[in-house]
Every structure is written in C-alpha cells, then in structure tokens.
C-alpha positions in Angstrom: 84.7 133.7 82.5 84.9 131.7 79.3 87.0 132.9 76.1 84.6 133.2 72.7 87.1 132.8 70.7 86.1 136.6 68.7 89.4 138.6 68.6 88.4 142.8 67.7 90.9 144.9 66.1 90.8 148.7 67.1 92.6 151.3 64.9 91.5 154.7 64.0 92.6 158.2 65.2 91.5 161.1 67.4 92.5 164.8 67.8 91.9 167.7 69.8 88.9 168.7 67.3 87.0 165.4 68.7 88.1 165.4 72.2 85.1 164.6 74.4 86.9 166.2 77.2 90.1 168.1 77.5 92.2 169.0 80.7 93.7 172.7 81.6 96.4 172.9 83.8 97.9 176.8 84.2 95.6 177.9 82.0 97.0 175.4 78.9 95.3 172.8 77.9 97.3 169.7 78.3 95.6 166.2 77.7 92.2 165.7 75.9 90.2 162.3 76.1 88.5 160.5 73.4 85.8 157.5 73.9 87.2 155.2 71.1 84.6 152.0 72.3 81.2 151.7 73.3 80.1 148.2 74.2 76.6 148.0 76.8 75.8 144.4 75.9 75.4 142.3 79.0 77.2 139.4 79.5 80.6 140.7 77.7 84.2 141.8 78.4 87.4 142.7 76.8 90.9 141.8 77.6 93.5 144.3 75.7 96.5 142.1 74.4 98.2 144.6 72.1 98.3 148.1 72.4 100.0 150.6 69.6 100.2 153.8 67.7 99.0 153.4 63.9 102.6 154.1 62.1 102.1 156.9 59.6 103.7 155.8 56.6 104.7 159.3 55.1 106.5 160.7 57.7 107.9 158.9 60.8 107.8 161.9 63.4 104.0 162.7 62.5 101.2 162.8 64.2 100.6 159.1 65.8 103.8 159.0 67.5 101.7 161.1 70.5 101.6 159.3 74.2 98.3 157.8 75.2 96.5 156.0 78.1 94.1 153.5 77.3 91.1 153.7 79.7 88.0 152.5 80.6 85.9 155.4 80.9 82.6 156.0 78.7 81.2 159.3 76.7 79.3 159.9 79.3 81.7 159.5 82.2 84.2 161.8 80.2 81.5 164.7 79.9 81.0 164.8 83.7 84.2 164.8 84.9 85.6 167.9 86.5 89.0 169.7 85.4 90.5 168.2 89.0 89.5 164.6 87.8 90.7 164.9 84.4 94.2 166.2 85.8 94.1 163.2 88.1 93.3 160.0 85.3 95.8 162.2 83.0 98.2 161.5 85.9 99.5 164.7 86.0 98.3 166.0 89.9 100.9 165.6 92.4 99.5 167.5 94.7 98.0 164.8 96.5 100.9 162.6 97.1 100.2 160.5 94.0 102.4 161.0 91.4 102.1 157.6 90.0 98.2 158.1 90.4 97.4 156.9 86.4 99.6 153.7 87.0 98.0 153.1 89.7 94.2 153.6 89.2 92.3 150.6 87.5 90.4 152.5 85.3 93.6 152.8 83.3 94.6 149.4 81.3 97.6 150.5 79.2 100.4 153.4 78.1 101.6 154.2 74.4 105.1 156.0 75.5 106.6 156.6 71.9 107.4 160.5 72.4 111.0 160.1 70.6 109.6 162.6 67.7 112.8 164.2 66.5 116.7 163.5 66.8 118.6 160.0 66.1 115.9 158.1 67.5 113.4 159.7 65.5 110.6 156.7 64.4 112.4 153.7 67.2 110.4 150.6 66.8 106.5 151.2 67.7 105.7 147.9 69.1 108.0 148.0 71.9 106.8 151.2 74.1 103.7 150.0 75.3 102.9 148.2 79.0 99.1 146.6 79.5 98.1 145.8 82.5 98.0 141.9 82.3 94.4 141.7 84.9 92.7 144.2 83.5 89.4 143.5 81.9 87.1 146.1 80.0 83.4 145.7 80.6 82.0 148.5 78.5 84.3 151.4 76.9 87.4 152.2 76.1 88.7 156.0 75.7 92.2 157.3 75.2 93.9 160.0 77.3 96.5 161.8 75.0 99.4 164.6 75.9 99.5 167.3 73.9 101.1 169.8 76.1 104.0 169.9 74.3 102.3 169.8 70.5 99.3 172.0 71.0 96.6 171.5 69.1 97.1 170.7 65.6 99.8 168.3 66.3 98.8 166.0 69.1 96.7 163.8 66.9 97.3 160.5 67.9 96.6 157.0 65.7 96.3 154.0 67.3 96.2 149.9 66.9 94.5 147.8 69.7 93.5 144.1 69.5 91.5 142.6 72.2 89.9 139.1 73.0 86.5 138.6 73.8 84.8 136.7 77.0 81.7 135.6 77.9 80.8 136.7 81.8 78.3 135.9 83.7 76.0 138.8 85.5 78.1 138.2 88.9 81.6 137.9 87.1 80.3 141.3 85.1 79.3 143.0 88.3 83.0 142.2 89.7 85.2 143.3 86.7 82.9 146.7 87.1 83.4 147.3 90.8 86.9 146.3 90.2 87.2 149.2 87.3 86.0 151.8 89.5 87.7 150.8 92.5 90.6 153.5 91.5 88.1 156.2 90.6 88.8 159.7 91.4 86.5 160.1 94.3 87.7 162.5 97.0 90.6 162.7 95.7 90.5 166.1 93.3 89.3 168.5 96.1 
C-alpha cells in the first residue's frame, strides 16, 4: 500500500428526497441511506481522515447538524438490502444481542454525532463530534446513513465535509481491504 500523495475533499448534501434506501421501524421511517462515492477503478483505496457536517451559515440549528454514519456500501448494495439489514447497519436492532452492531461492523468507517439542535448548546463546535475508525480503508464507495426519526422528512437533511487520502494497492492488497469490508456484513444476522 503506497500513499499517492492526491488528497479528495467530499462535501455536498443529501435528504430524504434522494435517499437510495430508507429504513422503517414501527411503521416510521427512521434512517435513509445515500451513496455519496462511486470509485470502481482497480488498484485504488481511500483512507477517511476528517469527517464533518457542512456548517450552515444562516442558521446554526438547521439542517446539517443531522447524525450520520459514513459507510462503505455502494448504490447497488443499498438497493438490495432488506428492511432487517437496513435496521441492522443503521444500528438500531437490538434484538439480536447487538446493540453496538454499527460500531462494530467494518462496513461502517465513521459517526457525525452533533444532534445538540436547540437549547444552550445549540451550534457546539462541529469539528469535535466525529470518531473514524483509524484502519479502515475504502475500496470503492462511500454512503451515508442519516437519523431522521426525530425530524421527519423535511428536516433530516444532512451536509457534510469529508477529506480522504489516496493509495495505490496492489490487486492482492485490494482483494484484502474488500474481504476485510465485508467481514461485518449483515449475513444471517436480520432473520
């Protein structure tokens, strides 16, 4: 694995209106996901070294200030899934003993947690209320999982800022970072 020296910057927004998939639990919808990055060239990874909501500048308990996992899934994954899987990589299901499930699951690199929206900490610093996982590499795509249980629809848009470092891997290296993303995949585990 050899750095290239090509840093990417990330920032943009998504909302329920562009979800590629959106979990139900109870009958609400509670989470949607988004594919953010789409990256199939061989012989390429990512390593996420900042992760943040966008600030909006108008209005410091607006929408960007939404919680959000950054994960490895694809379009395509996201349009397969099942409602039981969703509710799994959202981390919501505790039903099978895994409560911690999204922390723990590799497909899941790093949390936005800034849901201080209203009150005296209203709009607390952005840039501390994130954690990245400091192994985990990105072979392909990147997605966001955002909460919206609590805003509904029209308010869980959520902005972010992402800035990632490029390598160079070689086809065995590539194959490894792959099995290593999927080795927390949902699999028998949303019966």
């Amino acid at each position: 694995m050899k750095r290239t020296g090509r840093s990417v910057y990330l920032s943009g927004a998504v909302s329920f209106a562009t979800a590629d998939a959106v979990a139900t639990d109870g009958g609400g919808n509670v989470c949607y996901f988004q594919n953010i990055l789409v990256d199939e060239r061989r012989g390429y990874a990512y390593k996420v070294t900042f992760l943040s909501a966008f600030p909006t500048a108008s209005k410091n308990t607006g929408p960007g200030n939404v919680p959000f996992a950054l994960q490895s899934f694809s379009r395509r994954e996201l349009l397969r899934m099942s409602n039981a899987e969703l509710i799994l990589y959202s981390g919501r299901n505790t039903a099978v003993g895994t409560s911690g499930f999204i922390a723990a699951q590799n497909r899941t690199i790093g949390i936005y947690a800034n849901n201080i929206r209203d009150g005296a900490f209203a709009g607390v610093n952005f840039q501390n209320q994130y954690v990245i996982k400091g192994d985990a590499m990105a072979t392909q795509s990147l997605s966001l999982c955002v909460d919206m249980e609590l805003l509904g629809q029209t308010e869980s848009s959520a902005t972010y800022y992402i800035e990632l470092e490029e390598y160079e891997v070689t086809s065995d290296e590539e194959i490894l970072l792959i099995l290593s993303e999927r080795a927390g995949d949902a699999a028998g585990l949303a019966d």
